[in-house]
N, C-alpha and C positions, 0 to 999 in steps of 0.2 A: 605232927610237926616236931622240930626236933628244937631242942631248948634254945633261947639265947639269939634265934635270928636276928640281925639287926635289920628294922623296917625300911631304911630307904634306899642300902645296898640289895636287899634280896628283892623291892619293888621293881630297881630299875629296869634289870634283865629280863626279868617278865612280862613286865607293860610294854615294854618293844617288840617283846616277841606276840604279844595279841595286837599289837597297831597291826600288825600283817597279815591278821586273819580275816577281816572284812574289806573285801573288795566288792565294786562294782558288777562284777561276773558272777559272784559268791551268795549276794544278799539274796535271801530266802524269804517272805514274810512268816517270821516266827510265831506269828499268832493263829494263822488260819492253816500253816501246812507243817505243824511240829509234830504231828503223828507221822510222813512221808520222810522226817529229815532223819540222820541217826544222831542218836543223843550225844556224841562226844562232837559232832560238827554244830548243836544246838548251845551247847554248854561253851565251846567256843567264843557262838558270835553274843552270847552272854557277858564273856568276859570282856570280850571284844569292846564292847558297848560302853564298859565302863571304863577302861581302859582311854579311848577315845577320850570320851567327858575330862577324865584326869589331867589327860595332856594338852585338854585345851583351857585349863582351869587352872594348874597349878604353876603354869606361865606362860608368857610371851609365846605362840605355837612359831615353831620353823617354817620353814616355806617348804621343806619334808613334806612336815604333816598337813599345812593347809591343801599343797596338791593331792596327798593322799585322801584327803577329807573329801576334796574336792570332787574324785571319784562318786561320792555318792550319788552325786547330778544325774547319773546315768540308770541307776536303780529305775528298774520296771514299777511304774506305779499307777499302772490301767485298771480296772475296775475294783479299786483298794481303799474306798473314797472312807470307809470305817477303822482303815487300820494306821493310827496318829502315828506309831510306831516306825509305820514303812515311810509314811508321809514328811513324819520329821527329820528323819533321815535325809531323804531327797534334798528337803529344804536348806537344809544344811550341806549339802555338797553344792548346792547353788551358791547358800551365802560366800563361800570359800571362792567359789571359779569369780567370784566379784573384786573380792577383797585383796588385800596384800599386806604383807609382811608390818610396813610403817604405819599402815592405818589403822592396823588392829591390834599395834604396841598403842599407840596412844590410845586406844579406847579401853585397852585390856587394864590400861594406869589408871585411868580414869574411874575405870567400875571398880577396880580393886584394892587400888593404893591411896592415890589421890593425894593433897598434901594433907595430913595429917592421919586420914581414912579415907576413905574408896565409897561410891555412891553406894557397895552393897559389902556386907561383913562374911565371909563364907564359911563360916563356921558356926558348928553345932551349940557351942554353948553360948553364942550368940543368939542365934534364932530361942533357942529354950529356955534362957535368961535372964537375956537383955543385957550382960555384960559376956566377957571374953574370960578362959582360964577359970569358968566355974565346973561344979560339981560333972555336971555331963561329960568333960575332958579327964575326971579324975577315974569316974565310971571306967570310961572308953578305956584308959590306960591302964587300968587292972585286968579288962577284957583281953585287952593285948599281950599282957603279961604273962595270964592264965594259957592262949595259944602260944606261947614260945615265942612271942617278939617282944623283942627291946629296944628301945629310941635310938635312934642314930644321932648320936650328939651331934655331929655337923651341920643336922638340920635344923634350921630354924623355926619353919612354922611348926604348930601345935599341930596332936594326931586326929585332931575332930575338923581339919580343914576338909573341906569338900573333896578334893583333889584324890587328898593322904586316905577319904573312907571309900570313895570309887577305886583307886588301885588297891585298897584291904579287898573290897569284893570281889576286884579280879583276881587275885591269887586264893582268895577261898573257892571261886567256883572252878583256877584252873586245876589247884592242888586235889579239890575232891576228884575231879574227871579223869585226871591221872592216875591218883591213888586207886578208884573204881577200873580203869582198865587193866592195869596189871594186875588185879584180881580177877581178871575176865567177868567183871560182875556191870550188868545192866540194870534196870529197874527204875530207883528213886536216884539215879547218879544224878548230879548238880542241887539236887535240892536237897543235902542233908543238912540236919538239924544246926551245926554250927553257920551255916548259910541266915537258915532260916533267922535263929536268935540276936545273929548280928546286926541282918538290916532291920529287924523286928526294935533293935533297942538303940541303933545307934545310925540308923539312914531315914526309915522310915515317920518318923515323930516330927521331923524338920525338913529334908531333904527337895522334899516337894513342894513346899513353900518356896526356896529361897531358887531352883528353880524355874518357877511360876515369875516371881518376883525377877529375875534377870531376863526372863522372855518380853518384859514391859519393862526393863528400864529407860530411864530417859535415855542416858549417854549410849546404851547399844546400841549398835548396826548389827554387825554380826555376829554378836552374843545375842541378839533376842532368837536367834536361829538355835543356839547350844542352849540356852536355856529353855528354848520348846523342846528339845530330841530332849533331852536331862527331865523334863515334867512329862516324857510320854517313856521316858523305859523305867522311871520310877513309877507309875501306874502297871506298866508291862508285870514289871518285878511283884509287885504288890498281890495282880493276881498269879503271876506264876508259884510264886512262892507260899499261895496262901496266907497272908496278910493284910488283915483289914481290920 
């Protein structure tokens, strides 16, 4: 990576361009047929997946992305009754063909903002602390540092928001799948080590709790949908990546 990126000019462009890689006609079940797929359409809906989570987590989603969501609805999911992964998905293009734009600004305030706080905190050094702005943000932000990113001052949230670490993983798995093909090189492509170390120190410690925890909130409707897909591709991740 090249020095100096700023993180939420160089996320934009990329998390848009993975919104577009999972469709309806496309989903594949990644768990039972990732021998049959090629690993750069794999690595894809990898990113793909986080990407999603991001943009419906780190605000208000458009009526874009809930019709695009909404897609999911269609996913083939006949004798799949084991795979949470494909299932959450589905779920989740339903919650969207329900929902609309004003019912899921007020809930999305609700969970997140609220007046003074949000029914849930979605950040890392929240869950790991019990307060906001501790050490775990400081961690993360050296890790960032070390890969050639640097804070977009315009932005305001902190880099351990849930959002800000789902689109970090989509440009590490699209960056590596990139990098791996213009080297014409196959193999370990998507799972290399800086993959691995990220979610290992800075997704997986929290991530899955918080959620678990918005799949059961009181105030969601259709965030208990995003937070089931979000608690089954961080188990996905977990064993794909070898992490446990």
């Amino acid at each position: 990576m090249s020095e100096g990126k700023m993180l939420q000019q160089t996320r934009s462009q990329q998390i848009d361009d993975n919104l577009q890689q999972i469709s309806s006609t496309e989903v594949q079940d990644m768990t039972a047929q990732s021998d049959a797929m090629s690993v750069q359409v794999e690595q894809q809906y990898r990113a793909s997946a986080y990407s999603i989570l991001a943009a419906l987590i780190r605000g208000v989603p458009t009526q874009d992305i809930l019709e695009h969501v909404a897609e999911f609805a269609k996913v083939n999911i006949e004798n799949v009754e084991e795979d949470e992964l494909l299932l959450s998905m589905s779920a989740l293009g339903l919650a969207a063909q329900s929902s609309n734009v004003a019912a899921v600004d007020d809930e999305y305030h609700v969970l997140f903002v609220g007046l003074g706080r949000g029914e849930l905190i979605p950040y890392g050094s929240w869950y790991l602390t019990g307060f906001l702005m501790e050490q775990p943000l400081s961690i993360l932000r050296d890790d960032l540092k070390a890969l050639g990113y640097e804070r977009d001052e315009s932005v305001v949230e902190p880099e351990d928001h849930v959002a800000a670490l789902c689109e970090m993983m989509a440009l590490l798995i699209t960056e590596s799948a990139n990098s791996e093909q213009q080297e014409n090189q196959t193999g370990n492509i998507g799972k290399d080590e800086t993959q691995v170390i990220f979610f290992e120190k800075h997704i997986e410690p929290w991530m899955g709790r918080f959620f678990k925890d918005l799949s059961v909130a009181d105030s969601a409707v259709f965030y208990r949908a995003v937070g089931r897909f979000g608690t089954a591709l961080i188990n996905f991740e977990k064993l794909y990546l070898n992490v446990v």
